[in-house]
C-alpha positions as a printed Julia matrix, in Angstrom:
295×3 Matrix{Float64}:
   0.0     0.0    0.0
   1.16    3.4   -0.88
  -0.22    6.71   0.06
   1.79    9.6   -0.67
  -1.08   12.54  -0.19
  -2.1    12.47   3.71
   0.27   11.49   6.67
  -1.33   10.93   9.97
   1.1    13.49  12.4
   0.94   12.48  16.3
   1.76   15.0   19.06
   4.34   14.31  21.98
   5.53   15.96  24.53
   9.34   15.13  24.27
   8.44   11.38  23.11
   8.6    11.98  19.21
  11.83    9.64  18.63
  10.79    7.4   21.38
   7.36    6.74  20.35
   8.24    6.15  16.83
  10.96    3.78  18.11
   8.69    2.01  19.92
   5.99    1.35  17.2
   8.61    0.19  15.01
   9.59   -2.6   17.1
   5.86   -3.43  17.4
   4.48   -3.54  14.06
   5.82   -5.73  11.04
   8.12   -4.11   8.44
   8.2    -0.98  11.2
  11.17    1.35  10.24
  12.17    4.94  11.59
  13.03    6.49   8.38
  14.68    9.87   9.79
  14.83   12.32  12.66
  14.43   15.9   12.3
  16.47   18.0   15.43
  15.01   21.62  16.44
  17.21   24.45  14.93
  18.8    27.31  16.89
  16.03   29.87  16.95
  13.46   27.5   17.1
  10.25   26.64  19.17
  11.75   24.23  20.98
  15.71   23.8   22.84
  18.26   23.68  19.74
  19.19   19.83  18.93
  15.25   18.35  20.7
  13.81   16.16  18.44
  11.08   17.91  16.29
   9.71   15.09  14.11
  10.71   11.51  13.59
   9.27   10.11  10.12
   7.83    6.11  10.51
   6.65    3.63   8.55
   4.37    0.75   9.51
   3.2    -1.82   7.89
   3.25    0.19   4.65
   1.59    3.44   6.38
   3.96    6.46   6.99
   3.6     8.54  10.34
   5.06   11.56  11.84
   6.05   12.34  15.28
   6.05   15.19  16.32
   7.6    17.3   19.44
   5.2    19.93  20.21
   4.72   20.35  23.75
   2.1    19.87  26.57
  -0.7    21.32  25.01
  -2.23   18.46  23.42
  -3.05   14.5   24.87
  -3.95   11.65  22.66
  -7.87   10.65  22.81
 -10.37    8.27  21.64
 -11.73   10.32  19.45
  -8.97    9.19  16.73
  -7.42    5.6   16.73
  -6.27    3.43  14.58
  -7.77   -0.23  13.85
  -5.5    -2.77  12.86
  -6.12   -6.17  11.0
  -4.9    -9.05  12.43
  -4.51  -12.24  10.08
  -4.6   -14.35  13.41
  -5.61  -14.74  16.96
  -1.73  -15.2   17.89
  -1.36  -12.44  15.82
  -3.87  -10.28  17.37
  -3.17  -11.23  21.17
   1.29  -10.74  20.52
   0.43   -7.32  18.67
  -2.26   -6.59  22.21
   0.65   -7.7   24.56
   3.05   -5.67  23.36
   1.02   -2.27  22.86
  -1.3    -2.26  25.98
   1.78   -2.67  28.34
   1.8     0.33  30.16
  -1.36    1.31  28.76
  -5.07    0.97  29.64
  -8.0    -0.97  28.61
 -10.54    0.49  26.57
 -12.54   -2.52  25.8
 -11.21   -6.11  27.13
 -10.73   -8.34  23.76
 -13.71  -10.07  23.28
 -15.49  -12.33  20.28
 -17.91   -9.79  18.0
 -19.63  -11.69  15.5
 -20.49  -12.21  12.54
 -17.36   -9.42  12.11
 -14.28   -9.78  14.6
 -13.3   -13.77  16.17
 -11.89  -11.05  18.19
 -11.67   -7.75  18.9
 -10.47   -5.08  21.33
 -10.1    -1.25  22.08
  -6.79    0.13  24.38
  -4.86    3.1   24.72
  -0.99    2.86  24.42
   1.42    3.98  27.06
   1.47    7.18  25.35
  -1.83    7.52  25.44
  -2.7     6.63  21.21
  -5.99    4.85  20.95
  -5.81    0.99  18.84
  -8.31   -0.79  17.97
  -7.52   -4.32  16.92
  -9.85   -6.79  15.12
  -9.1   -10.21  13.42
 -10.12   -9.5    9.74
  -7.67   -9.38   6.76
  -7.68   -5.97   5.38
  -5.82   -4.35   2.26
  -4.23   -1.65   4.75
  -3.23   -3.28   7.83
  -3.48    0.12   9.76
  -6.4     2.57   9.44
  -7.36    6.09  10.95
 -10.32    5.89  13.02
 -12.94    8.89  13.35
 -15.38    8.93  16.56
 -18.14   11.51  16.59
 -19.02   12.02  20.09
 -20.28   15.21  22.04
 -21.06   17.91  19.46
 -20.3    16.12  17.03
 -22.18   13.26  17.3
 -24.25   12.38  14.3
 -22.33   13.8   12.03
 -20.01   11.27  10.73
 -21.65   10.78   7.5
 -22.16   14.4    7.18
 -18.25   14.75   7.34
 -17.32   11.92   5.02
 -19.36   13.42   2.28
 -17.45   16.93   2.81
 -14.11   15.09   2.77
 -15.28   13.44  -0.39
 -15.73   16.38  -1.86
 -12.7    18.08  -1.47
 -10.03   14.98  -2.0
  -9.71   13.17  -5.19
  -8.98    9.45  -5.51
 -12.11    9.06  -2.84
 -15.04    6.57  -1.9
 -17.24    5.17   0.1
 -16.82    1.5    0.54
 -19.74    0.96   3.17
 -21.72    2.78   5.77
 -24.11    1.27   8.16
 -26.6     2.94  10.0
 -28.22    2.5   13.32
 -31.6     0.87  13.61
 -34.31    1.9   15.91
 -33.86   -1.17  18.5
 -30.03   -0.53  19.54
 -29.08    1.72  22.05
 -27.77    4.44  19.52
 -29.66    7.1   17.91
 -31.22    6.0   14.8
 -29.93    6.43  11.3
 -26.94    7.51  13.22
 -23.26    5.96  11.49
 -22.57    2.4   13.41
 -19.17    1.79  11.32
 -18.47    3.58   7.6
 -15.29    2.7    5.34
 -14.18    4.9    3.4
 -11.31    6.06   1.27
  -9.72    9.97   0.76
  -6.44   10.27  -1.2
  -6.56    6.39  -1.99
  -6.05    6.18   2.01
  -8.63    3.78   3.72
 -10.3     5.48   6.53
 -13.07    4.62   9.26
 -15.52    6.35  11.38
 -18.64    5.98  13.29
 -20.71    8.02  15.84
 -21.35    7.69  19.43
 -24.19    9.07  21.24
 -22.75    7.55  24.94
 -21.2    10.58  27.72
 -17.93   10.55  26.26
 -15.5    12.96  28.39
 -13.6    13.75  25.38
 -13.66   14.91  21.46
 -11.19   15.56  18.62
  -7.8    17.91  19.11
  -4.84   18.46  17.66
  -2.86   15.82  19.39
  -3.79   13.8   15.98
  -3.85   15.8   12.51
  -3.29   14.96   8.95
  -0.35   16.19   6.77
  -2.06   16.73   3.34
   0.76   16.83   1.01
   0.9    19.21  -1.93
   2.91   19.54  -5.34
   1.82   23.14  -5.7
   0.49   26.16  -4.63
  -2.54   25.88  -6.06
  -3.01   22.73  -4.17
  -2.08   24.7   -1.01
  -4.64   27.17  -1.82
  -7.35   24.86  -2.74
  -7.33   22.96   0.23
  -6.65   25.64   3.15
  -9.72   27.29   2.18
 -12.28   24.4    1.42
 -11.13   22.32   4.65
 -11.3    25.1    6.84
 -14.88   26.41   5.9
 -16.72   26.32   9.43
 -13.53   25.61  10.9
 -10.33   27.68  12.3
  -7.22   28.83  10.72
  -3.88   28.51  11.94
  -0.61   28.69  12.49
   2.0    27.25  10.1
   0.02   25.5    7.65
  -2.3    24.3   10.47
  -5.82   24.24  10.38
  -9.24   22.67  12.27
 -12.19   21.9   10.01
 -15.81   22.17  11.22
 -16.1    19.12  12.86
 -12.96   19.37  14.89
 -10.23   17.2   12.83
  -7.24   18.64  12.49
  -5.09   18.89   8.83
  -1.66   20.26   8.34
  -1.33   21.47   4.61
   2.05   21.18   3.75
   4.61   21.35   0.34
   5.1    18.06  -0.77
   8.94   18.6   -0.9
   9.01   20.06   3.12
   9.87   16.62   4.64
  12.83   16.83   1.93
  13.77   20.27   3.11
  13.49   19.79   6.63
  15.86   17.02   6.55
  18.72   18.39   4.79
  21.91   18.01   5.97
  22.85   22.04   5.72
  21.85   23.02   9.25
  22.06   26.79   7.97
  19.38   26.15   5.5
  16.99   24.6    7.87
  17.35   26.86  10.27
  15.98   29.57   7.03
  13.26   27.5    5.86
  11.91   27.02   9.69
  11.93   30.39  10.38
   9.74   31.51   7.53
   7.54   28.7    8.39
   6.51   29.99  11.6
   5.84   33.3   10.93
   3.28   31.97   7.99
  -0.28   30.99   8.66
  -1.33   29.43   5.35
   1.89   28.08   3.65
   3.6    29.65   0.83
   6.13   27.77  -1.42
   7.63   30.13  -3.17
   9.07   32.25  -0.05
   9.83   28.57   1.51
  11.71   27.71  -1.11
  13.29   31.07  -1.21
  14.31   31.15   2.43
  15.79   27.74   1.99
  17.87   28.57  -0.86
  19.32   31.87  -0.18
């Protein structure tokens, strides 16, 4: 599987190269492809760890050292596929040691032989499940609090904004379960040719979406840039450095395809250029990246 377009980005507090470390040894064909150190100048103490690229299982990731402002919740996870029960319970093992319980590993038929919910000892939400799937690891939306019963709602406005997207299957609540009906149970769904999931829950959750989780949506132009800083953040917020928050609370970073490139050149004078344009910028601009980086 190979998704070039959106990167899921996870927030640490100081745990960016651990945490990606740490998955690596977990998952199968888990790699930590490079490490990206704070410049002088920078948000962060010169030579701290500001992202560390992964790959699992065919999926990249970024970890990211941003500070205390922002804790994983349930609100995004990730499901994973397991091929086998000894799969599924060596994979549980290793990832809810030091962790919690979310929802003890149980049979769910006719779907799961078996299937269970935990948070990590960082805090990042799993959900695993005994089903062979074309991407073993998949983002996970919950709608919950405000934005419960709106999952459908939001797949549709993702749809309409990312090409290479569709919906593979949504089922609804019915009138006899203890959700609200016509409410989303569990959709699949694709955006960028990158398999997604979501679902709503009507139950007192004590939590909702944040920044701690966010999507890098990578772009070859500026045009791109453009395109999708203004149609993902209609109803939403506009931030900092290429950051945004859509109207239902998801975050998205929109980013130059080439940045990861840039970012992780080996001229720490040129870094140091390019990351200080980037924070003074709300919406990204290429051009005067590209321009900071070279001159």
């Amino acid at each position: 599987m190979k998704n070039n377009h959106l990167t899921p980005c996870l927030w640490f507090d100081g745990q960016a190269e651990e945490a990606a470390n740490f998955y690596a040894s977990v998952f199968k064909n888990g790699k930590v492809e490079n490490v990206v150190l704070y410049p002088e100048g920078g948000m962060m103490p010169a030579g701290m760890v500001m992202t560390a690229m992964f790959r699992l299982a065919g999926l990249n990731f970024i970890a990211l050292n941003g500070g205390p402002e922002f804790s994983f919740t349930p609100a995004v996870s990730f499901f994973t596929g397991c091929e086998s029960e000894q799969e599924f319970d060596e994979l549980w093992e290793k990832l809810v040691d030091g962790g919690s319980v979310l929802m003890e590993p149980e049979a769910m038929q006719p779907y799961f032989e078996k299937f269970g919910w935990l948070q990590d000892k960082y805090g990042l939400s799993w959900q695993l499940g005994t089903c062979g799937v074309p991407q073993y690891i998949v983002p996970y939306f919950l709608f919950v609090g405000e934005q419960h019963g709106r999952a459908e709602e939001a797949i549709n406005f993702y749809r309409s904004i990312f090409p290479d997207s569709d919906v593979e299957s949504i089922m609804h609540y019915e009138q006899t379960e203890c959700e609200t009906e016509g409410t989303v149970q569990h959709a699949s769904f694709t955006l960028g040719g990158l398999a997604f999931m979501a679902g709503d829950s009507g139950w007192d959750h004590h939590f909702t979406f944040n920044e701690a989780v966010s999507f890098y949506v990578n772009c070859k132009t500026q045009a791109e840039i453009d395109r999708y800083w203004e149609a993902l953040s209609e109803g939403g917020e506009k931030g900092p450095c290429g950051w945004l928050k859509d109207k239902f609370g998801i975050s998205w970073q929109i980013v130059p395809a080439d940045l990861v490139k840039m970012l992780t050149d080996k001229n720490p004078e040129k870094v140091k250029r390019l990351t200080t344009a980037l924070w003074k910028m709300d919406k990204l601009d290429m051009a005067a990246l590209q321009e900071a980086f070279e001159s």
